[in-house]
C-alpha positions as CSV (number, residue, x, y, z in Angstrom):
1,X,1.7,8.5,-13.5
2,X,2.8,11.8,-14.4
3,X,1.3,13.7,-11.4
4,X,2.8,12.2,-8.0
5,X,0.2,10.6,-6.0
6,X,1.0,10.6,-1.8
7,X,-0.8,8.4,0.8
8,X,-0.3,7.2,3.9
9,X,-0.2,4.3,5.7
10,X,-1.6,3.3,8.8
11,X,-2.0,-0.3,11.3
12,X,1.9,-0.8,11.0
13,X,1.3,-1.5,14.7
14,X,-0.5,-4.8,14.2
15,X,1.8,-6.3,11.6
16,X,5.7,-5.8,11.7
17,X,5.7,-2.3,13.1
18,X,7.1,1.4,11.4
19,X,10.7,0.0,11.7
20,X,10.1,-2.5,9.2
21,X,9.7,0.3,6.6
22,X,12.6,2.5,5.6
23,X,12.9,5.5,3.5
24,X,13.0,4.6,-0.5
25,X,11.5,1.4,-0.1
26,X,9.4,-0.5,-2.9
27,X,6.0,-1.7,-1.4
28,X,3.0,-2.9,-3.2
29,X,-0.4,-1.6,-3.1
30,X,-3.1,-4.4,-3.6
31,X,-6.9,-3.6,-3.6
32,X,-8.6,-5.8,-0.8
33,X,-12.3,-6.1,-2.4
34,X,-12.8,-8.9,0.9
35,X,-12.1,-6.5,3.5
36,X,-15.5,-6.3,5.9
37,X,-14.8,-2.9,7.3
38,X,-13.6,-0.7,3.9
39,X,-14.5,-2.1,0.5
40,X,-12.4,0.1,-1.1
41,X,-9.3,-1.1,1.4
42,X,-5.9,-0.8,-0.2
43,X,-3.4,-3.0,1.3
44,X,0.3,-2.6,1.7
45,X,2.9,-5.6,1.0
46,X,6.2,-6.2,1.2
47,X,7.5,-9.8,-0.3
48,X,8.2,-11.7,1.4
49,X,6.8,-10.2,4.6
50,X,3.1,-9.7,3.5
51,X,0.9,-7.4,4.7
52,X,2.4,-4.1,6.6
53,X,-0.6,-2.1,6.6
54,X,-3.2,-0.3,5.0
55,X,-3.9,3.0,3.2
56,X,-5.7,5.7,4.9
57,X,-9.1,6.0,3.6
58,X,-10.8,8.5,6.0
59,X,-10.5,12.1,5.3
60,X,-10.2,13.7,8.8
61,X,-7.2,11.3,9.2
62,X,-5.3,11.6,5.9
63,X,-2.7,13.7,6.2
64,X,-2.7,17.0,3.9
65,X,-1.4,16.8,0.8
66,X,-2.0,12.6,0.7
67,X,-4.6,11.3,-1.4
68,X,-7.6,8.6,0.7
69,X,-7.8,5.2,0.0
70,X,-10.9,6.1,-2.2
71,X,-9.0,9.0,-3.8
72,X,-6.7,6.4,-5.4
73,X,-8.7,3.4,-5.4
74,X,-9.6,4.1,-9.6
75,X,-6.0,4.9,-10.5
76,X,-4.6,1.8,-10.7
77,X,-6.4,-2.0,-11.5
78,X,-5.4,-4.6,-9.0
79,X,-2.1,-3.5,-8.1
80,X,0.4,-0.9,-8.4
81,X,3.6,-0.2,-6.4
82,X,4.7,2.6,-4.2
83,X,8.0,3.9,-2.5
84,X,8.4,5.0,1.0
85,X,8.9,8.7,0.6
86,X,8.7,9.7,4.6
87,X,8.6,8.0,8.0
88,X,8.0,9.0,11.0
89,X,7.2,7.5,14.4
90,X,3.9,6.4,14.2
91,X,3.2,6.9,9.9
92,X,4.8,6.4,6.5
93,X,3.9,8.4,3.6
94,X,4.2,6.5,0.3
95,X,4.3,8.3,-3.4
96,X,2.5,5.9,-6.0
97,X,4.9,5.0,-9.0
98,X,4.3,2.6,-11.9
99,X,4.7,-0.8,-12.0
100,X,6.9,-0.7,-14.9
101,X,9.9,0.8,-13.6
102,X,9.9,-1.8,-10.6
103,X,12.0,-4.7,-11.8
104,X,10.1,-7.8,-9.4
105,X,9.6,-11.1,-11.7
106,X,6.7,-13.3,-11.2
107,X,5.0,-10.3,-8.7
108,X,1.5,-11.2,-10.1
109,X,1.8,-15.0,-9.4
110,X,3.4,-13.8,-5.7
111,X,0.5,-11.2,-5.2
112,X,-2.5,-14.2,-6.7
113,X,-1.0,-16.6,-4.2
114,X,-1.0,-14.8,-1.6
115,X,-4.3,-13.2,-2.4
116,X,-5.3,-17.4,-2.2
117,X,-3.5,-18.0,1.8
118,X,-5.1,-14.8,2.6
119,X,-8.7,-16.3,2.4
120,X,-7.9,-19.4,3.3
């Protein structure tokens, strides 16, 4: 990605909290086509935590200068990886990078399985 791509993150609160999330860490986006409530939800995981959240995908709540959910949604396939850039007390603001320069083996079979207890 040459241009950098920002988002935030949001319903920290309801999985392992803001202070599971520090400054420079790799998370993974995943596309949650399931989700009832946004069908172009992007989740946020950490292995081997899971889920710590979600991307913002409403416009009066993104912050300025962060993309939506649905601003990103088309720039990457299933999944695509992203480093905490900022963190404050009640948000994180992540900067999409690309996959490639992420050295995690086997983080499609981790990211299918999961995918699998997740609708189970």
């Amino acid at each position: 990605m040459s241009t950098k791509l920002f988002a935030a993150m949001y319903g920290m609160e309801h999985y392992h909290g803001v202070e599971a999330l520090n400054v420079g860490d790799t998370l993974f986006l995943v596309k949650d086509p399931d989700n009832r409530v946004d069908r172009e939800a992007i989740k946020v995981v950490v292995p081997p935590i899971g889920t710590v959240g979600y991307i913002v995908n409403h416009p009066h709540l993104t912050p300025h200068g962060c993309w939506t959910g649905s601003g990103i949604y088309d720039a990457f396939r299933q999944q695509t990886c992203a480093k905490v850039r900022f963190a404050m007390k009640d948000m994180i603001i992540v900067e999409l990078i690309e996959m490639m320069y992420v050295p995690v083996p086997h983080m499609d079979r981790f990211i299918s399985d999961w995918q699998s207890r997740e609708k189970a």
